[in-house]
ChimeraX commands (.cxc) that place a marker at each C-alpha (Angstrom):
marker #1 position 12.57,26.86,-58.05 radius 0.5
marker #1 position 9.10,25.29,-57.83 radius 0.5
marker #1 position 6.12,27.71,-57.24 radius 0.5
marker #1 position 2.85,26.78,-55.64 radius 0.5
marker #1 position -0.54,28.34,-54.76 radius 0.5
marker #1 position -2.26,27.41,-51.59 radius 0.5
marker #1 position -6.90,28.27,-51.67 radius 0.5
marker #1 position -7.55,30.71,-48.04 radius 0.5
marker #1 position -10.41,33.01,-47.38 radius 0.5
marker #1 position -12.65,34.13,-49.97 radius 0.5
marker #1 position -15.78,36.72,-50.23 radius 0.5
marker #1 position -17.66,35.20,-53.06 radius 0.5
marker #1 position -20.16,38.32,-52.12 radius 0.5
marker #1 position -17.59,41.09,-53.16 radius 0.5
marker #1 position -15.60,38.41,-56.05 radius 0.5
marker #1 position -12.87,38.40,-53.42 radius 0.5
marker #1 position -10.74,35.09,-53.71 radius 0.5
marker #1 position -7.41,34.55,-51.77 radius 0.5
marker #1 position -4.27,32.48,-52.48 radius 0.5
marker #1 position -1.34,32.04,-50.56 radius 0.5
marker #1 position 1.97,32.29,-52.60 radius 0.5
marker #1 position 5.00,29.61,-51.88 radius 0.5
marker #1 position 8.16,28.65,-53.32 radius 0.5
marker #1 position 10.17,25.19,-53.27 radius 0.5
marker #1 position 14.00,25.66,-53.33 radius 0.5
marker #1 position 15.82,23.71,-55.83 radius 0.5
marker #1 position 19.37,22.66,-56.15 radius 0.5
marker #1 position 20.91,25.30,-58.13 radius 0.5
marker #1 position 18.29,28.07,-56.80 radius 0.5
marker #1 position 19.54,31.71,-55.62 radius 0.5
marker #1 position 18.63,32.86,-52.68 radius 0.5
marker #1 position 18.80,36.35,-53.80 radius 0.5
marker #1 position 16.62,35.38,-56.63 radius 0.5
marker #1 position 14.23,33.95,-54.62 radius 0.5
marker #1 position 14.12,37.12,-51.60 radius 0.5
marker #1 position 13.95,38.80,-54.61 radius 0.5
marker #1 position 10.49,37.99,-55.55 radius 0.5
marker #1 position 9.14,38.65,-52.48 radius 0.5
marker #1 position 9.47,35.35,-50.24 radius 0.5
marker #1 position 10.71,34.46,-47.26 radius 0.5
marker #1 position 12.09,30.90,-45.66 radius 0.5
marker #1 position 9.22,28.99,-43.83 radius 0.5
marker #1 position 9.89,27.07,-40.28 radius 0.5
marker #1 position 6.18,27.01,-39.24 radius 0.5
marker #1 position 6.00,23.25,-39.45 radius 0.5
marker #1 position 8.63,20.67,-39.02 radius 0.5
marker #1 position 7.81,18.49,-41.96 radius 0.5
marker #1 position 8.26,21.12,-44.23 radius 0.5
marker #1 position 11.43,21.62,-46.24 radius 0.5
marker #1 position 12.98,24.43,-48.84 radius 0.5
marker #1 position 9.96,25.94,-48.92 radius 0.5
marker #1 position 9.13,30.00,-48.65 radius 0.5
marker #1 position 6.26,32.15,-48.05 radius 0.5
marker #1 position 5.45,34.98,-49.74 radius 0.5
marker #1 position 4.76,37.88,-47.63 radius 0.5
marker #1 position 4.72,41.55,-46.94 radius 0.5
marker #1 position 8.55,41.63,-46.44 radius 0.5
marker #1 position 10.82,44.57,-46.06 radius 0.5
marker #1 position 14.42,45.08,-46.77 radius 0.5
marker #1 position 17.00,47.73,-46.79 radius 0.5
marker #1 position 18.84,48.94,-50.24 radius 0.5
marker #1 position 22.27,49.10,-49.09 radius 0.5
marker #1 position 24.29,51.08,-52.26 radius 0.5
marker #1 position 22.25,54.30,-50.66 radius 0.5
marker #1 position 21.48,53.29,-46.80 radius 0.5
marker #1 position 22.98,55.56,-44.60 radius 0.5
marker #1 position 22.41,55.49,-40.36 radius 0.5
marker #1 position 19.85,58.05,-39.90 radius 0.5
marker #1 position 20.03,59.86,-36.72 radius 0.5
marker #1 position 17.90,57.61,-34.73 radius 0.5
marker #1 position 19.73,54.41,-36.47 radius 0.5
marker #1 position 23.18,55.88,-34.86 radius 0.5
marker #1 position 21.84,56.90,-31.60 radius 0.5
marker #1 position 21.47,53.44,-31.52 radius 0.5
marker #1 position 24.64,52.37,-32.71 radius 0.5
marker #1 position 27.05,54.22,-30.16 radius 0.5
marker #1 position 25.00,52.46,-27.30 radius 0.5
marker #1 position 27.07,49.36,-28.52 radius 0.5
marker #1 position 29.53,50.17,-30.80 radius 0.5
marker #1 position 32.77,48.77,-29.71 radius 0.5
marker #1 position 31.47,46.74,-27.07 radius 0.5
marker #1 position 31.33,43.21,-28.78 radius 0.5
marker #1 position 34.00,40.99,-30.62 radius 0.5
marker #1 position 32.06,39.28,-33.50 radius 0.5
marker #1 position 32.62,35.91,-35.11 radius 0.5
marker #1 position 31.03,34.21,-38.27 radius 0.5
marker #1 position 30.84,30.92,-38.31 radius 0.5
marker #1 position 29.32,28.77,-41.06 radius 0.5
marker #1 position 26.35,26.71,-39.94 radius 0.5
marker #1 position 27.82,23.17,-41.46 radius 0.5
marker #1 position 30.67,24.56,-39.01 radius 0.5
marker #1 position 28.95,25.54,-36.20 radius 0.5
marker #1 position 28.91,22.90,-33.30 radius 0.5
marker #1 position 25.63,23.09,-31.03 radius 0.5
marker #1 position 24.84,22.51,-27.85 radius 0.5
marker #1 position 22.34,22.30,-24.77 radius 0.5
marker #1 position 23.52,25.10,-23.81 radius 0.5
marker #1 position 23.39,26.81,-27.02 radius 0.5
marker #1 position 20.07,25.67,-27.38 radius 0.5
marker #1 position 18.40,26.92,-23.68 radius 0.5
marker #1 position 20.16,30.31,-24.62 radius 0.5
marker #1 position 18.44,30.76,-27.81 radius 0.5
marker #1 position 14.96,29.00,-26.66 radius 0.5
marker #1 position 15.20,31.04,-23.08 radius 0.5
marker #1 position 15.37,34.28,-25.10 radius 0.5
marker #1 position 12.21,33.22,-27.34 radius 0.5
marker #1 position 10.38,32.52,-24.20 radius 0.5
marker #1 position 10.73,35.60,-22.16 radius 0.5
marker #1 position 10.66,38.12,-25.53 radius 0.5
marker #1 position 8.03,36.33,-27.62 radius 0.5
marker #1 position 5.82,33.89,-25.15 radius 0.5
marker #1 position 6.60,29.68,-24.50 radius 0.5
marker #1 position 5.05,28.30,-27.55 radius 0.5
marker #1 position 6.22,30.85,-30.07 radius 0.5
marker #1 position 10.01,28.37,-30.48 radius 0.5
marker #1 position 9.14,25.31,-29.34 radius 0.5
marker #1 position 12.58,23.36,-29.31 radius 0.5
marker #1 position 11.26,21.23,-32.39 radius 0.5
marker #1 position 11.00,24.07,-34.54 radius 0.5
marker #1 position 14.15,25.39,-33.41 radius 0.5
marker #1 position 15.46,22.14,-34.00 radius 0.5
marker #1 position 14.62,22.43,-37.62 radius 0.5
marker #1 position 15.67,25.60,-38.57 radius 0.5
marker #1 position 19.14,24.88,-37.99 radius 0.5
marker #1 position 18.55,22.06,-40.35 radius 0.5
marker #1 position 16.76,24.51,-43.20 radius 0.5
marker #1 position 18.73,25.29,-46.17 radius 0.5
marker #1 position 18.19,28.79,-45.81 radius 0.5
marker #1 position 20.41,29.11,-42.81 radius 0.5
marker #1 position 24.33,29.53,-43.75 radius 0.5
marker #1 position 25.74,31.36,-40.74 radius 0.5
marker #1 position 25.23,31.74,-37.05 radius 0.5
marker #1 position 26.81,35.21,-35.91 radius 0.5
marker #1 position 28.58,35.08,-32.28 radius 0.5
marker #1 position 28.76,38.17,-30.40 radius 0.5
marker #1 position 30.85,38.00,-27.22 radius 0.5
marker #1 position 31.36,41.07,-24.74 radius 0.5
marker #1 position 34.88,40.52,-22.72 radius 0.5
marker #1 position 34.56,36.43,-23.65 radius 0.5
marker #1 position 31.15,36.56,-22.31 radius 0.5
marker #1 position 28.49,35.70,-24.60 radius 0.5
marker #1 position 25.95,37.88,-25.65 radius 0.5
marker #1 position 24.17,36.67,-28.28 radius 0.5
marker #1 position 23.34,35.62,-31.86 radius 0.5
marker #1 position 22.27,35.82,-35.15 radius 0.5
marker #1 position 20.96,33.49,-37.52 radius 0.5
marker #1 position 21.69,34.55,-41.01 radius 0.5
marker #1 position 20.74,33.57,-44.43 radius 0.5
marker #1 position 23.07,35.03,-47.08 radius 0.5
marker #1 position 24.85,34.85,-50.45 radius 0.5
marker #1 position 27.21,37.16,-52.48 radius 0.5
marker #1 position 23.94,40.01,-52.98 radius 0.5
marker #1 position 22.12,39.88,-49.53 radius 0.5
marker #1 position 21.75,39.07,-46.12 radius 0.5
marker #1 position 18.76,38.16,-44.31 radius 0.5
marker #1 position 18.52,38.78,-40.83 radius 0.5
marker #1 position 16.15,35.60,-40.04 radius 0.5
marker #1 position 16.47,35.11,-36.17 radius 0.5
marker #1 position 18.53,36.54,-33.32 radius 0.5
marker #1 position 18.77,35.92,-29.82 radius 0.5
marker #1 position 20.81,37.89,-26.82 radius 0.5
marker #1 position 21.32,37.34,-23.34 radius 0.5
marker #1 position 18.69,38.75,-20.87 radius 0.5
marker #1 position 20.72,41.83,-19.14 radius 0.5
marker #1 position 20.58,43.54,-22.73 radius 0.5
marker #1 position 16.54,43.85,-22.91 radius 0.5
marker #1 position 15.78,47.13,-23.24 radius 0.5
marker #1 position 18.78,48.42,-24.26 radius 0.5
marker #1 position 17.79,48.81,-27.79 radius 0.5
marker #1 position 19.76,45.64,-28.62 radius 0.5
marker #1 position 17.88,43.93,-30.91 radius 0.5
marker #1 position 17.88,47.11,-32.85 radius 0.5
marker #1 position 21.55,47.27,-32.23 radius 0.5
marker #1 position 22.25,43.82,-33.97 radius 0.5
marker #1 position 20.18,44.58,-37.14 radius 0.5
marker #1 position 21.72,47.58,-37.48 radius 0.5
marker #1 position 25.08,46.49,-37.30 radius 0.5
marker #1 position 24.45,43.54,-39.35 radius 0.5
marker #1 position 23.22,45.72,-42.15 radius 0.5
marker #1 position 26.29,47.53,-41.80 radius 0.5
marker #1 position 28.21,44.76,-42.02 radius 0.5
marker #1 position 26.65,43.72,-45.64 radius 0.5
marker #1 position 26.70,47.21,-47.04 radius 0.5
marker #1 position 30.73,46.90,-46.33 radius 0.5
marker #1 position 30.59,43.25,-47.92 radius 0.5
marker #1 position 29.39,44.98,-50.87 radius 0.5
marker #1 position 26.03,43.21,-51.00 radius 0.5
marker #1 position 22.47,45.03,-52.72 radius 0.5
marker #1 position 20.16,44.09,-50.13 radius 0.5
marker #1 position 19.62,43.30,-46.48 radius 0.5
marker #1 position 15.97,41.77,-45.31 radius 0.5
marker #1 position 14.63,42.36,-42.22 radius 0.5
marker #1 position 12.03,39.85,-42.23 radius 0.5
marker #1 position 7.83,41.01,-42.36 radius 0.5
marker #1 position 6.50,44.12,-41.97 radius 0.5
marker #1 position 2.94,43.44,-40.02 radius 0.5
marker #1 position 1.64,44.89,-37.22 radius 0.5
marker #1 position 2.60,47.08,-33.95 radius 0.5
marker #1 position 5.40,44.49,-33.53 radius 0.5
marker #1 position 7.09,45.25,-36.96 radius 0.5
marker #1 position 6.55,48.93,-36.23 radius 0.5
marker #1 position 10.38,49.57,-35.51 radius 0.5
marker #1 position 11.86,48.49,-38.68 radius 0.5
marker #1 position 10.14,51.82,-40.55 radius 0.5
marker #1 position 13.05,53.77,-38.69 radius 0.5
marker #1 position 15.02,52.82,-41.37 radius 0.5
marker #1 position 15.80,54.69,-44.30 radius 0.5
marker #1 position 15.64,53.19,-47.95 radius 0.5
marker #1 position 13.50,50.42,-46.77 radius 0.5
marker #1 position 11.67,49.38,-49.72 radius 0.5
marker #1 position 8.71,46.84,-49.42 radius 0.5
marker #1 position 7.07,43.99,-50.81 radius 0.5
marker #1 position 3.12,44.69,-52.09 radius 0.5
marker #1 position 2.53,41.29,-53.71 radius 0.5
marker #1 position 4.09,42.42,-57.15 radius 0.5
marker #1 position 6.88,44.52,-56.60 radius 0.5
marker #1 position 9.00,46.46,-54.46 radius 0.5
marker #1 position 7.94,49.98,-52.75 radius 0.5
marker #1 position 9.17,52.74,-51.79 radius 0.5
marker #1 position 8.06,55.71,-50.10 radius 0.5
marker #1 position 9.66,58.97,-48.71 radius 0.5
marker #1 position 9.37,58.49,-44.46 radius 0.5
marker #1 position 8.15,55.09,-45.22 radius 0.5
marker #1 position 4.38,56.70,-45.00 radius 0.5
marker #1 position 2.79,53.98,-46.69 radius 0.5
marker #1 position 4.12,50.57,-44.84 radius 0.5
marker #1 position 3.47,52.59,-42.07 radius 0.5
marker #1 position -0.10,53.18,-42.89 radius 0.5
marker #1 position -0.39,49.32,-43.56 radius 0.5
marker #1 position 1.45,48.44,-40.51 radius 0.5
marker #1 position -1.28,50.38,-38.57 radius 0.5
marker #1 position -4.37,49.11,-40.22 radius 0.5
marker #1 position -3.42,45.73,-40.34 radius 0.5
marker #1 position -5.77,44.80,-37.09 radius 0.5
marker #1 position -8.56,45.69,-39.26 radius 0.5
marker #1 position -7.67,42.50,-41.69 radius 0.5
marker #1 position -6.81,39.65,-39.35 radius 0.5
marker #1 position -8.60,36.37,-40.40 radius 0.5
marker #1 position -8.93,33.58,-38.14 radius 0.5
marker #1 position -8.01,31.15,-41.11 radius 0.5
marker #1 position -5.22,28.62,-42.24 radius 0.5
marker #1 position -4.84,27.96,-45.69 radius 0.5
marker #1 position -5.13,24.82,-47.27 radius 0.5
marker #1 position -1.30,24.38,-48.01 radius 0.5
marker #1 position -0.30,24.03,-43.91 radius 0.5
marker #1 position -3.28,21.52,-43.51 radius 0.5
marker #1 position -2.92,19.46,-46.34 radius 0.5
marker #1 position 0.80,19.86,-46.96 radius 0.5
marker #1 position 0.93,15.85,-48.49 radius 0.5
marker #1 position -1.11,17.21,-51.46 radius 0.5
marker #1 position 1.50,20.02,-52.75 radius 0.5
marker #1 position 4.95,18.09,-52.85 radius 0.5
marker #1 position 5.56,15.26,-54.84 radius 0.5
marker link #1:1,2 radius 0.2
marker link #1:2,3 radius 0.2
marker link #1:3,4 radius 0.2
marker link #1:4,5 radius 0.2
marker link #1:5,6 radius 0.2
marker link #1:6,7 radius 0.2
marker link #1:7,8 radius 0.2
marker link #1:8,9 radius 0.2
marker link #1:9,10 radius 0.2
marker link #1:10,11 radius 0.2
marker link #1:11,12 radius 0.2
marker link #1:12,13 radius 0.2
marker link #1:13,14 radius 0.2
marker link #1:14,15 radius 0.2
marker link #1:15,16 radius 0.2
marker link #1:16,17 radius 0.2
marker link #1:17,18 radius 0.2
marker link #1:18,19 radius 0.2
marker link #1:19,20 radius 0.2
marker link #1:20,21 radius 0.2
marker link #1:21,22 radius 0.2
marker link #1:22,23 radius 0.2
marker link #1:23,24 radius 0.2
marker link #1:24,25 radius 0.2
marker link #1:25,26 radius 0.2
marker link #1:26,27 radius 0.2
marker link #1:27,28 radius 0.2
marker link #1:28,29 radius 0.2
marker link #1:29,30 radius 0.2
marker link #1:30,31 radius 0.2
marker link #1:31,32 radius 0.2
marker link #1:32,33 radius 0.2
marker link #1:33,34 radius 0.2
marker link #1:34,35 radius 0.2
marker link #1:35,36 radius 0.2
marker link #1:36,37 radius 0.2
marker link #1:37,38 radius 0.2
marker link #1:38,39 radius 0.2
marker link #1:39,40 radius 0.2
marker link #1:40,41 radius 0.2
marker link #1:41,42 radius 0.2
marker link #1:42,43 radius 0.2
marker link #1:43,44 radius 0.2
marker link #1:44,45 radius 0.2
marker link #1:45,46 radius 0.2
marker link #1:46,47 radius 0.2
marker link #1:47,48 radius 0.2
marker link #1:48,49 radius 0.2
marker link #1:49,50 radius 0.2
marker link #1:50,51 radius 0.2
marker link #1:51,52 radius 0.2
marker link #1:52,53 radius 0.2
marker link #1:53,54 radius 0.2
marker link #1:54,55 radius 0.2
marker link #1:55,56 radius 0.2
marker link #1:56,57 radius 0.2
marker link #1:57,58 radius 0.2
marker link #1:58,59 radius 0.2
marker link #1:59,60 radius 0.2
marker link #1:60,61 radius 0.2
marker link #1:61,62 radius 0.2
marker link #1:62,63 radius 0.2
marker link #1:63,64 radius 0.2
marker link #1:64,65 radius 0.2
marker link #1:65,66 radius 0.2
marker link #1:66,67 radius 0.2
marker link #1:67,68 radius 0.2
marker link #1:68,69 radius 0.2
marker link #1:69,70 radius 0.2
marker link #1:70,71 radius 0.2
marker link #1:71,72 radius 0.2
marker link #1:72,73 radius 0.2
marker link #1:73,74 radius 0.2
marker link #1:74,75 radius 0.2
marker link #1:75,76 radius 0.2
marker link #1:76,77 radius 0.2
marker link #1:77,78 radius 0.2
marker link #1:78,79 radius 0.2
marker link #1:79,80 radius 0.2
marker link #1:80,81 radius 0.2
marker link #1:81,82 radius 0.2
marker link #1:82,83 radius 0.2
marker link #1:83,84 radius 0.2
marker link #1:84,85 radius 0.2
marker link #1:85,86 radius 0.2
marker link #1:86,87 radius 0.2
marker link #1:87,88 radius 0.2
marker link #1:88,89 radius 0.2
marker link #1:89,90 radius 0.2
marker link #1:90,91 radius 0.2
marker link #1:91,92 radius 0.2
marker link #1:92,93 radius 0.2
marker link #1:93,94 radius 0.2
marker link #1:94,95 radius 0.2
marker link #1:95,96 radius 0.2
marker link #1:96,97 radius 0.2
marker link #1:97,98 radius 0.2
marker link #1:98,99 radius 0.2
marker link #1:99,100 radius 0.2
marker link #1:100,101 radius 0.2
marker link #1:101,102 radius 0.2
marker link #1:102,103 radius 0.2
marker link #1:103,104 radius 0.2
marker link #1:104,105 radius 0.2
marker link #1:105,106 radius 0.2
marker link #1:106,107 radius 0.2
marker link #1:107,108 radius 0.2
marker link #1:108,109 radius 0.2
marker link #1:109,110 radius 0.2
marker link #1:110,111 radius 0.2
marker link #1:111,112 radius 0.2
marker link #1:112,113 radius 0.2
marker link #1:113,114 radius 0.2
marker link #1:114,115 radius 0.2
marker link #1:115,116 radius 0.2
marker link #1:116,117 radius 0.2
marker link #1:117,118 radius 0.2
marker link #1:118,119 radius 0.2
marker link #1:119,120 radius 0.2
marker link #1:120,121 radius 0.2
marker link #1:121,122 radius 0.2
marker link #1:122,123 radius 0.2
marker link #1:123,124 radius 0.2
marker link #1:124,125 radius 0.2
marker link #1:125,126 radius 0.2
marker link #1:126,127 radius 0.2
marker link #1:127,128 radius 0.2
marker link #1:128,129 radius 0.2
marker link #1:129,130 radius 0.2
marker link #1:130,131 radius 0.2
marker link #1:131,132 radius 0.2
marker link #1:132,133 radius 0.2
marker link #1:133,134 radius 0.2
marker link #1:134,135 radius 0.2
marker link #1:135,136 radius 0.2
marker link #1:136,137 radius 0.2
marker link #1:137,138 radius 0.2
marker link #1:138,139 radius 0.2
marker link #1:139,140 radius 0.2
marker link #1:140,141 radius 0.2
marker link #1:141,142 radius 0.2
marker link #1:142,143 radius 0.2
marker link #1:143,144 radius 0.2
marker link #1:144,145 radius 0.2
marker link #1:145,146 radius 0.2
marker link #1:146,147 radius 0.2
marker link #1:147,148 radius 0.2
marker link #1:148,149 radius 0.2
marker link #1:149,150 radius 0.2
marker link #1:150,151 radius 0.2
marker link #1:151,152 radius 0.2
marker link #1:152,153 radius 0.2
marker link #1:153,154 radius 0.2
marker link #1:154,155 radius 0.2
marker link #1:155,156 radius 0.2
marker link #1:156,157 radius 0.2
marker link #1:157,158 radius 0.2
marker link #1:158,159 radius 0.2
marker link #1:159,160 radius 0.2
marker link #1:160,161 radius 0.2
marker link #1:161,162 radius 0.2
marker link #1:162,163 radius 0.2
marker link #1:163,164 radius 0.2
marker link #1:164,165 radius 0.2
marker link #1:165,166 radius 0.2
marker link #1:166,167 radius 0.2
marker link #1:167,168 radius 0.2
marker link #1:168,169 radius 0.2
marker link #1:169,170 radius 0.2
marker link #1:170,171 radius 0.2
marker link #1:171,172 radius 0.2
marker link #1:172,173 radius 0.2
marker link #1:173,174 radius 0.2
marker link #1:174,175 radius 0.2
marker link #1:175,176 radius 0.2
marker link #1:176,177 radius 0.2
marker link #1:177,178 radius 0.2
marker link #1:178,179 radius 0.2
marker link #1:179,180 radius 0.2
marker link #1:180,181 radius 0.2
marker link #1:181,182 radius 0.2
marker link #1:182,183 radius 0.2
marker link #1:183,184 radius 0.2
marker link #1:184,185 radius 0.2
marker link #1:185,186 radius 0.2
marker link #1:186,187 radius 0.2
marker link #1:187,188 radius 0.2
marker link #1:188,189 radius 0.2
marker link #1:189,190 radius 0.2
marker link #1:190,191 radius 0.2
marker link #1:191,192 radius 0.2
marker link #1:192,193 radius 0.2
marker link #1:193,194 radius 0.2
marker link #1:194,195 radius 0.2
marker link #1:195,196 radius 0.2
marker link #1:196,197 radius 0.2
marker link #1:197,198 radius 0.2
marker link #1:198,199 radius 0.2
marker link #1:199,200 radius 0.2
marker link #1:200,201 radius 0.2
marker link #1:201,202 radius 0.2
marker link #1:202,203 radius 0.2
marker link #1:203,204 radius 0.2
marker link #1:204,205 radius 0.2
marker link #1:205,206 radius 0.2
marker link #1:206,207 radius 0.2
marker link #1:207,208 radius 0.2
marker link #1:208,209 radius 0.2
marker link #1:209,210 radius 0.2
marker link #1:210,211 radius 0.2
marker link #1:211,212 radius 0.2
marker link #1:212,213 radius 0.2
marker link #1:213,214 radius 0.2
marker link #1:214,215 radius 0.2
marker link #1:215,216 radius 0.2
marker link #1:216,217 radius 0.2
marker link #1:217,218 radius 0.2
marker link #1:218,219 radius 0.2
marker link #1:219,220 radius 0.2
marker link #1:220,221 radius 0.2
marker link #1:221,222 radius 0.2
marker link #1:222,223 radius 0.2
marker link #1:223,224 radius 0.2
marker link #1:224,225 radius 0.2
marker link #1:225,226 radius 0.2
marker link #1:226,227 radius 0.2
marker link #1:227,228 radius 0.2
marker link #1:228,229 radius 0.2
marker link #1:229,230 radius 0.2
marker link #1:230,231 radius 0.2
marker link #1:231,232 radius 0.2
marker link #1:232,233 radius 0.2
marker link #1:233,234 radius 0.2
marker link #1:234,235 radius 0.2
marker link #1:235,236 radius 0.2
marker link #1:236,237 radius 0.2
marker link #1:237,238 radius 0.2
marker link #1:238,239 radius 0.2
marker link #1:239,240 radius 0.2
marker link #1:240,241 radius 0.2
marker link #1:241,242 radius 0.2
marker link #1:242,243 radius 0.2
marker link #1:243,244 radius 0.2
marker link #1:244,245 radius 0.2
marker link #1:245,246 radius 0.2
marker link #1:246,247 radius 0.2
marker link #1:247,248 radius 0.2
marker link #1:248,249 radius 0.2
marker link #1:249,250 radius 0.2
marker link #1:250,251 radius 0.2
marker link #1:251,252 radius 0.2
marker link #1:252,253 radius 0.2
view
């Protein structure tokens, strides 16, 4: 693995100087290694290949994770309703209809431009992706999951379910039950993707969610301290790009 620094803000006023913090997959590369150090894949632009961001991620530590009460609240809401299938993404034939699913869902959950059908487009080509999860209620399909995964974790990157679910708690439901799912496979870890924001807010009901502070993995009891970040993160936001997604011709070979 290849590891680059990208210039973006600075305060020369207060000796504060920012860097952005990537990482270039290489063939023979771990994935856990690399979730491990605190990055996550990149699909931002469509010219941009094995590459991860490093980021305020979180992830649950599965050898002690059990469903607190709120957790299995959630889980009997669904339990038992859905057959699931793995299938491997080299495997996994798409089509239009696949796509308008997964691009309908991204429209009416996250706004039009957040998955434009290019990017979409290119994250089933990314590395990172090695299975897309079916779940199917009575034959009828209800949705899926876009996992990234080896022997010691499972990364939750993208999911997408059909529109009579919303606010059922479903989205909850399928990270839930996909954590489950890797604690049974034996596996260390399960990511859940950033932690910024009112958005991310929901991931802190999780217990033994440890995560990422630039240097290391945290861990606090009731998740106090992501919490606190996840609330005062408003008070940081930059209107800024750094010099790595502008310039991206000057950082690969």
């Amino acid at each position: 693995m290849r590891f680059f620094s990208s210039e973006f803000a600075h305060n020369y006023g207060t000796y504060s100087f920012g860097y952005c913090n990537y990482c270039e997959y290489e063939e023979g590369d771990s994935l856990n290694e690399i979730y491990d150090k605190g990055f996550l894949p990149y699909s931002g632009s469509d010219d941009v290949w094995n590459t991860f961001y490093m980021a305020r991620s979180a992830r649950i530590v599965l050898l002690d994770w059990e469903p607190n009460s709120e957790n299995r609240r959630v889980l009997r809401k669904h339990d038992d309703e859905f057959d699931r299938a793995v299938h491997s993404r080299n495997d996994f034939a798409t089509n239009e209809e696949f796509t308008k699913f997964c691009l309908s869902y991204f429209e009416r959950h996250h706004g039009a431009h957040t998955m434009p059908r290019k990017r979409f487009e290119h994250v089933l080509k990314e590395g990172a992706l090695t299975h897309i999860i079916e779940y199917k209620s009575e034959g009828e399909l209800a949705g899926y999951v876009f996992l990234a995964a080896d022997k010691q974790m499972s990364h939750v990157w993208f999911y997408f379910y059909a529109p009579e679910f919303a606010k059922s708690s479903f989205g909850m439901w399928f990270l839930l039950n996909e954590a489950r799912v890797a604690q049974q496979e034996g596996k260390e870890y399960f990511y859940i993707g950033t932690a910024y924001g009112d958005k991310s807010k929901y991931k802190t009901n999780f217990s033994h969610l440890e995560f990422w502070d630039g240097a290391q993995w945290q861990q606090d009891k009731n998740n106090r301290e992501v919490k606190g970040r996840i609330c005062n993160d408003h008070l940081d936001l930059v209107d800024k790009t750094d010099e790595f997604k502008s310039q991206k011709r000057n950082f690969f070979k």
